[in-house]
C-alpha positions in Angstrom: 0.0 0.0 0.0 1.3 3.4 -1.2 1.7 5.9 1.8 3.6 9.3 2.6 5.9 9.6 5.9 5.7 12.5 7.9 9.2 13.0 8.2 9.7 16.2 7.6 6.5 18.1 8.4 5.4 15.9 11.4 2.7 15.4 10.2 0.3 11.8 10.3 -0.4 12.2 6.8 -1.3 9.5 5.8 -4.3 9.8 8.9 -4.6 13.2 7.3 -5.5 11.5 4.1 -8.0 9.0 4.8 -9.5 11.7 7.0 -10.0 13.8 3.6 -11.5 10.9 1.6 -13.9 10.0 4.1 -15.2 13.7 4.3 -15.7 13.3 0.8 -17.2 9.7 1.3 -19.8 9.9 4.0 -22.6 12.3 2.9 -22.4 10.3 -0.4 -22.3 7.1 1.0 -25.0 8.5 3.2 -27.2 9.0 0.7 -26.9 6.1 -1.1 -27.4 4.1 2.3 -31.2 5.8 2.4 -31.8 5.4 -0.6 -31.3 1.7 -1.0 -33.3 1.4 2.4 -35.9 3.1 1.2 -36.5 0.9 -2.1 -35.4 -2.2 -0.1 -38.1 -1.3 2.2 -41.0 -0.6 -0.5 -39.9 -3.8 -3.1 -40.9 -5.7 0.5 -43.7 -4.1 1.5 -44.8 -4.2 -2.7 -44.3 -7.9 -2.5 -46.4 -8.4 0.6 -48.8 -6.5 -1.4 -49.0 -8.9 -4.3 -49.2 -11.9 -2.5 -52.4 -11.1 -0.2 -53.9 -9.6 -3.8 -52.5 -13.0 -5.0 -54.5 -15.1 -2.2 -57.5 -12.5 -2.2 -57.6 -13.3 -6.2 -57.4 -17.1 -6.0 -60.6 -16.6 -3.5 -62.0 -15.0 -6.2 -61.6 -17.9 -8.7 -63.2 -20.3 -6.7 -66.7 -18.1 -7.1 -66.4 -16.6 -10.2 -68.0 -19.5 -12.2 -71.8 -20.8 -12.4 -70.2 -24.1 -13.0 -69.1 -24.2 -9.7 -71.8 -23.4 -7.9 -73.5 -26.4 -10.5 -71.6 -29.0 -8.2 -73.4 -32.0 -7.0 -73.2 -33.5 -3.9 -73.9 -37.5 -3.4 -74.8 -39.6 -0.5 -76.1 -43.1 -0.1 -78.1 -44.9 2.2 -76.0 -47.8 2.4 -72.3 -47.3 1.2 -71.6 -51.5 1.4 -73.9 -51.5 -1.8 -72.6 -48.4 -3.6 -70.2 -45.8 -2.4 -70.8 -41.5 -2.9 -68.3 -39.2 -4.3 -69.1 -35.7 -6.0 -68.2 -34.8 -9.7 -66.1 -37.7 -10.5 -64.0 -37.3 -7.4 -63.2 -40.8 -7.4 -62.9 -43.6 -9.8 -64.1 -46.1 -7.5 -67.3 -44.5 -6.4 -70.5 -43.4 -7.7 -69.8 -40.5 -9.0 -72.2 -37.4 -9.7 -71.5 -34.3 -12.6 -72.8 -31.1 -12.9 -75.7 -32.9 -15.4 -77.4 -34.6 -12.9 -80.4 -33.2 -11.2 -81.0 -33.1 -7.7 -83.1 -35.8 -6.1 -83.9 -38.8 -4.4 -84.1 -41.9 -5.9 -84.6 -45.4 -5.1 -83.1 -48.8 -6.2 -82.3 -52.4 -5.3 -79.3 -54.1 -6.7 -80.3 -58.0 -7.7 -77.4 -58.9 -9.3 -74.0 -58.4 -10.0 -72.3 -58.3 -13.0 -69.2 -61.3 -12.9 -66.7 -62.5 -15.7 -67.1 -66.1 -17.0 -64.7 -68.9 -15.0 -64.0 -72.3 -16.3 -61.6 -74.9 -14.9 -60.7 -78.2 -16.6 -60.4 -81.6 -15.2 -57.7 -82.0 -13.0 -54.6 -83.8 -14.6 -51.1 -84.8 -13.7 -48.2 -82.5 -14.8 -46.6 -85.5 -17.0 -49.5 -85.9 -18.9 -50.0 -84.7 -22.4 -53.0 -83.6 -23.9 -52.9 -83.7 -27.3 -51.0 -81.6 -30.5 -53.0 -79.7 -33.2 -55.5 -76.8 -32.8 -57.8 -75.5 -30.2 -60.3 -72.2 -31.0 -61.8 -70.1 -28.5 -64.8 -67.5 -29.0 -65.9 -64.7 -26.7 -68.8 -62.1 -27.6 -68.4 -63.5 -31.4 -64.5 -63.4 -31.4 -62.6 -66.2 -31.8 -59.0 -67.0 -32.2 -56.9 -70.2 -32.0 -53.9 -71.8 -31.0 -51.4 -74.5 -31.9 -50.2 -76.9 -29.8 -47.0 -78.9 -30.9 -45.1 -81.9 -29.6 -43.2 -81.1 -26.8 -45.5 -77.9 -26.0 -48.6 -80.1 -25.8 -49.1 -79.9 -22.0 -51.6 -77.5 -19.9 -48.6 -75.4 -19.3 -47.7 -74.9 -23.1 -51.9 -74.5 -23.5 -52.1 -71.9 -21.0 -48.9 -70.3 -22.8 -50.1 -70.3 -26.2 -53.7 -68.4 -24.4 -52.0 -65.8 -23.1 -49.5 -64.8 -26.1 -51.8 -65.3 -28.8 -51.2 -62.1 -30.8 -55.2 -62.0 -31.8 -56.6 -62.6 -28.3 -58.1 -60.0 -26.7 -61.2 -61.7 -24.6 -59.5 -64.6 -22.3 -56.8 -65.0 -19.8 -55.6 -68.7 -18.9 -53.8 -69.9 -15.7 -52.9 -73.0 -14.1 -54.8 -73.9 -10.6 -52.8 -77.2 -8.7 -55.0 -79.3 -6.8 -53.6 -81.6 -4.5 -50.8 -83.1 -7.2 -52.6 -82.5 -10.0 -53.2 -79.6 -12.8 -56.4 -77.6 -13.7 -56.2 -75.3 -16.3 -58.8 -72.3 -15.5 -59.9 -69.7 -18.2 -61.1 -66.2 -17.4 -62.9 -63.8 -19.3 -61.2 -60.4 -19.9 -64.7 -58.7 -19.7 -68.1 -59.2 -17.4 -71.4 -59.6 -18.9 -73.3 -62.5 -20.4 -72.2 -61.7 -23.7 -68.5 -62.6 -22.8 -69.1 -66.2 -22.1 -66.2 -68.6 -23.0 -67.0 -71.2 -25.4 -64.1 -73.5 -26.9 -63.4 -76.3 -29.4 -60.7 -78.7 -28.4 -61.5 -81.3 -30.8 -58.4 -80.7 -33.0 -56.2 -81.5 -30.3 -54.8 -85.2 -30.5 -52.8 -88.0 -29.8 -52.4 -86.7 -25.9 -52.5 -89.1 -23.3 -55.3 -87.7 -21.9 -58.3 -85.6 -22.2 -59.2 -82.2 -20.5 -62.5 -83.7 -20.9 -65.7 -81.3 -19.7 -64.8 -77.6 -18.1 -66.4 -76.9 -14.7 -68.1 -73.6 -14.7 -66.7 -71.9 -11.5 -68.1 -68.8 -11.8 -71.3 -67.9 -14.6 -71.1 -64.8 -16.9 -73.7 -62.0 -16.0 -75.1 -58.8 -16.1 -75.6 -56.8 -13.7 -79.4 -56.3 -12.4 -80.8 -53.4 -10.7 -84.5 -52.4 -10.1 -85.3 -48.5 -9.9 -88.7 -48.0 -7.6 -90.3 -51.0 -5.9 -93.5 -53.3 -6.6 -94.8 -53.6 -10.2 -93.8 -50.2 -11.4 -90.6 -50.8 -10.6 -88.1 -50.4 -13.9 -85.5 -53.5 -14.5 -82.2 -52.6 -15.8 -79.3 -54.7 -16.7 -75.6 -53.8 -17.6 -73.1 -56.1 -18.5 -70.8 -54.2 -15.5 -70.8 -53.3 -12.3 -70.5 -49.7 -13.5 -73.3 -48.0 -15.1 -73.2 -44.8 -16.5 -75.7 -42.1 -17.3 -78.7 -44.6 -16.0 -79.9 -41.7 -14.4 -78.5 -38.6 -16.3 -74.9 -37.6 -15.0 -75.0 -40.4 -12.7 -72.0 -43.1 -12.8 -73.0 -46.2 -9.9 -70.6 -48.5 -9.0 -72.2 -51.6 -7.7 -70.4 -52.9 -5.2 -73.0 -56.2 -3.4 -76.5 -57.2 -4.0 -79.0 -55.2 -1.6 -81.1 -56.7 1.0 -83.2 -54.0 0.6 -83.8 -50.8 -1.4 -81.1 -48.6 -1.7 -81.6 -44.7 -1.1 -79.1 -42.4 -3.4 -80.0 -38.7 -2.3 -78.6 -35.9 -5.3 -78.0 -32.5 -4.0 -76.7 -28.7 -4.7 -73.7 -29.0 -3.1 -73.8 -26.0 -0.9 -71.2 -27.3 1.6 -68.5 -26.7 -1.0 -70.3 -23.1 -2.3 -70.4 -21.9 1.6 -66.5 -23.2 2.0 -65.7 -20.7 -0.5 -67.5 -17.9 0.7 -65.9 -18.3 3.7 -62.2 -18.4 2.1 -63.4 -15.6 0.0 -63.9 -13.4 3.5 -61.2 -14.5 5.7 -58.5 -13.7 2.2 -60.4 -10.4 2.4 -59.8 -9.8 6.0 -56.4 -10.5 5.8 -56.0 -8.0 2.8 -57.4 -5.5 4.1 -55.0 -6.3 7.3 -52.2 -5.6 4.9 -53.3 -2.5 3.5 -53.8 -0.9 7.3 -50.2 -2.4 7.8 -48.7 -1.1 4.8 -50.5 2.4 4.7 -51.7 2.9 8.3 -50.4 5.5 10.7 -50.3 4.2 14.2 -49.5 7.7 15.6 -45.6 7.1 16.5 -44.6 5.2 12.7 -46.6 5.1 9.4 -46.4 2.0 7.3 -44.2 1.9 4.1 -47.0 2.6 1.4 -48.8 5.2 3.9 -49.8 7.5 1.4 -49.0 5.9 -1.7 -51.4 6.7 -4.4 -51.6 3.5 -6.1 -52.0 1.3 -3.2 -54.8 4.1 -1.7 -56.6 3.9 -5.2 -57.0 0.2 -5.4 -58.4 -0.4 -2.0 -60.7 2.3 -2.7 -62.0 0.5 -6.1 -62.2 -3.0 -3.9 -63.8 -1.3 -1.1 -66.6 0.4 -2.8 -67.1 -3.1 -5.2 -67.9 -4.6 -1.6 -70.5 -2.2 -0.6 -72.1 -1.3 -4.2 -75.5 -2.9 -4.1 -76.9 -5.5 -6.3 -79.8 -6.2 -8.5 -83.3 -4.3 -8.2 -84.9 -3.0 -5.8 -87.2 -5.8 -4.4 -84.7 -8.8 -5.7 -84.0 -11.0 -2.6 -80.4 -9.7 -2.4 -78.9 -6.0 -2.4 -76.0 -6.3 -0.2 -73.1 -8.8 0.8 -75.1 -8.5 4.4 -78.1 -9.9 2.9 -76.2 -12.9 1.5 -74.9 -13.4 5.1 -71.8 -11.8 4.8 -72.1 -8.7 7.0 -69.1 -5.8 8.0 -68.0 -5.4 11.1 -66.9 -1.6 12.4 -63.3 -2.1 11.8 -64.4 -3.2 8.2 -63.9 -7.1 8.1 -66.2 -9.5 6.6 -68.0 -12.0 9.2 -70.0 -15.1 7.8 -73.5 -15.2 9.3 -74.0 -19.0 8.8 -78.0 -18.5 9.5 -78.2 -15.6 6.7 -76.0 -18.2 4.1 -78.1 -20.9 5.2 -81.0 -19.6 4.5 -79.6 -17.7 1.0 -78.1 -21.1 -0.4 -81.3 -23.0 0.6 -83.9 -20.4 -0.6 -82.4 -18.7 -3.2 -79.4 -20.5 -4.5 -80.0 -19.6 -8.0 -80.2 -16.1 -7.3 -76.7 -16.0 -5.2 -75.0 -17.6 -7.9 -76.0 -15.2 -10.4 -74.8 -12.2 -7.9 -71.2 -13.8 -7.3 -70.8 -15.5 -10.7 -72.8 -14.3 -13.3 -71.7 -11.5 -16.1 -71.6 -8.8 -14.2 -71.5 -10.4 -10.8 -69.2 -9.3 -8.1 -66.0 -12.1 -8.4 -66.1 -10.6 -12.1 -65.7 -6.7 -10.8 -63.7 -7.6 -8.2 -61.1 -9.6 -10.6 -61.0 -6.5 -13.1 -59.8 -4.2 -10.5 -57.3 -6.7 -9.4 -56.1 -7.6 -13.4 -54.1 -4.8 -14.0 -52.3 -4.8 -11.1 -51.6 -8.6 -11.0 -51.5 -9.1 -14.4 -48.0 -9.8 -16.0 -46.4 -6.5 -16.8 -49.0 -4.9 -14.9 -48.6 -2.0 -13.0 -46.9 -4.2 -9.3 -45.0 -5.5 -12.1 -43.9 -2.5 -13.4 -42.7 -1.0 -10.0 -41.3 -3.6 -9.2 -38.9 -3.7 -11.8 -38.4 0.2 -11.0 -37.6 -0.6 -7.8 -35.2 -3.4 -8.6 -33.2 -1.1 -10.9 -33.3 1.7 -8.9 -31.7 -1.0 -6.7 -28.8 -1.8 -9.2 -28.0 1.6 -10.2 -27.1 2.3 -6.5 -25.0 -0.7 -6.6 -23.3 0.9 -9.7 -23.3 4.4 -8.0 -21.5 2.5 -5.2 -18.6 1.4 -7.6 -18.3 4.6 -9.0 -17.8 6.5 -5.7 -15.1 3.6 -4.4 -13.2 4.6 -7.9 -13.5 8.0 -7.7 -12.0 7.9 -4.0 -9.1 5.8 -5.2 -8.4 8.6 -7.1 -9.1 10.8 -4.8 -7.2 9.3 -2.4 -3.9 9.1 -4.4 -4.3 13.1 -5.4 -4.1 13.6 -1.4 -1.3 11.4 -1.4 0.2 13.3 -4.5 0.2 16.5 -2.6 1.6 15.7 0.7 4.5 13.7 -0.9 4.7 16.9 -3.0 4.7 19.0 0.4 7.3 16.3 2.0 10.1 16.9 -0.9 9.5 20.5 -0.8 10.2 20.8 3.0 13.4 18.0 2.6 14.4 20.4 0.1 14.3 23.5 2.5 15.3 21.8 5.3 18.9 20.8 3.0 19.0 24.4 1.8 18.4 25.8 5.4 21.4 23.2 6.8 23.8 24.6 4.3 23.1 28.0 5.0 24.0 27.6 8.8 27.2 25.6 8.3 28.1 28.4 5.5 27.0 30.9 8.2 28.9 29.4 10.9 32.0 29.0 8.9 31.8 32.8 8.1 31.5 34.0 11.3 34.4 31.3 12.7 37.0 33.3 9.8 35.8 36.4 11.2 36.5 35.9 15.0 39.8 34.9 14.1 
């Protein structure tokens, strides 16, 4: 490190020195020091903006469609029979869309649907049972196989089943019974029309015959009565899962009913009154942002307190809350008249009797006012879209913020050059001032000893 010695001045320059470039450093430094707290500060309290308008806007998703306050709820009287889910929630349930309509209805399961079962004769594992051809048919589909020497056991059977390129109906396995071999052939597909029938005539020369298939388990439909006594509406299905039988309705039969079997279609308000609650509570805890961000408290004010932008959107939100719908006689002009009342420091509050009573009496109504074409998830989403929006206006100062940001961090770099050089002008000067004064302190020692010799010659 360069540096200038004091020896001739006395001086601590080179305290002297950093003393002058930090003069020059701190008002700058200063500066830049509130500056970049002050955006660091709002980029924060921006972000803490967008995400509660993030939250408060995915509240606002949830209501803003008629399709979701078309949901269906599903519950049965006897979930041993048939299991309830609502709009296709679950593969292995009943399921219920937005189609179906609300109701009650009644039915009795007879019969389940089952896949054909057939087992052969039972026969040792040495034996052979013949070479040539064997042809099976399901629902009008048949294919075949051939059996050669050597491959003309149950095992080379069953083989040739299963990789037969042009079966698509029947699966074959081996069952072993007490030392000996069955060889058991299952239908792919339930339903009296996927009966197994076969033709193992061509196979011979074998020492022994599969002889006559047991039937282990029959191929049926399924059976179910809607209604009871003669009126009562028969209805088969060659599965255990049957679709649209009553319109947007999947059942899956699960056991045959002892008795009747209630399935009960609703409105599902449970889901619509979960969102209505998430929709106030995300509103609260905006608005608990904007009094953080923009409030006063008396001693500090918040970071946004009176920022225009942040002022004018809780403004448009504010008055979209309290404008009043419809007209005058409909059976809902305000949020309170849904059930969601304001409370003196301006939150929302869910009166559960008030939404009760609105999603039993009038649900139509209250799904028009949050989700219809002007309803109020549709204003309230187009005072949030340009803000949220990409390249929208939080965008947009955001990014100011963020270079603002940089540039200090470049104004940062500039000052540290500019006090190098600073710096080594100070130095410049005082090395300047040290050779002057060794100069005159050389020039002042040669004037005494010449003055001193001159008066010595004169005394003598």
């Amino acid at each position: 490190m360069f540096s200038v010695s004091g020896l001739y001045s006395g001086l601590d320059v080179n305290s002297m020195v950093n003393a002058l470039v930090n003069a020059e450093r701190a008002p700058i430094e200063s500066r830049l020091n509130r500056n970049e707290q002050s955006y660091t500060l709002e980029l924060t309290a921006v972000g803490q903006l967008k995400s509660s308008l993030s939250s408060f806007q995915s509240s606002l998703q949830r209501l803003n469609s008629i399709e979701n306050f078309s949901q269906r709820a599903a519950s049965v009287s006897d979930d041993s029979v048939i299991t309830a889910s609502v709009n296709n929630a679950s593969v292995n349930n009943a399921s219920v869309n937005n189609s179906a309509v609300a109701g009650s209805y009644t039915f009795t399961v007879d019969q389940l649907a089952s896949r054909h079962q057939l087992a052969s004769e039972g026969v040792a594992d040495s034996e052979t049972i013949g070479t040539g051809t064997a042809s099976f048919t399901v629902n009008g589909e048949t294919f075949s196989v051939a059996l050669a020497s050597g491959d003309d056991t149950l095992t080379g059977l069953r083989d040739a089943i299963n990789n037969a390129e042009d079966n698509t109906t029947i699966k074959a396995a081996i069952i072993n019974d007490n030392g000996q071999q069955r060889l058991m052939l299952n239908s792919l597909e339930s339903g009296t029309d996927n009966a197994v029938s076969m033709d193992l005539s061509g196979l011979t020369g074998g020492t022994v015959s599969l002889g006559t298939f047991t039937e282990l388990q029959p191929a049926q439909n399924a059976s179910i009565r809607f209604g009871s006594g003669a009126s009562a509406i028969t209805i088969s299905s060659p599965d255990n899962k049957l679709e649209d039988v009553i319109d947007g309705v999947t059942l899956d039969l699960k056991a045959v009913s002892v008795s009747p079997i209630t399935l009960d279609i609703s409105q599902d308000k449970g889901s619509v009154s979960s969102a209505i609650q998430s929709f106030a509570d995300t509103w609260n805890s905006l608005k608990s942002t904007f009094s953080d961000l923009t409030g006063y408290n008396g001693v500090s004010a918040g970071t946004l307190n009176g920022d225009a932008q942040t002022r004018l959107l809780e403004s448009q939100l504010r008055r979209e809350l309290s404008n009043l719908f419809g007209e005058s006689g409909d059976p809902f002009r305000s949020l309170g008249d849904l059930g969601l009342e304001t409370t003196q420091t301006g939150d929302l509050t869910v009166n559960s009797s008030k939404l009760d009573a609105a999603l039993s009496e009038n649900f139509d109504a209250l799904a028009d006012i949050f989700a219809g074409e002007d309803g109020l998830m549709t204003r309230l989403e187009e005072r949030l879209t340009p803000y949220l929006e990409g390249g929208g206006s939080i965008a947009q100062r955001e990014d100011r913020l963020n270079e603002s940001l940089s540039d200090i961090a470049d104004d940062r770099l500039d000052l540290e050059a500019r006090l190098v050089r600073t710096q080594s002008f100070y130095q410049q000067q005082f090395l300047a001032m040290e050779n002057l004064l060794a100069s005159l302190s050389g020039t002042s020692q040669w004037l005494t000893n010449n003055l001193a010799s001159l008066n010595s010659s004169n005394n003598q």
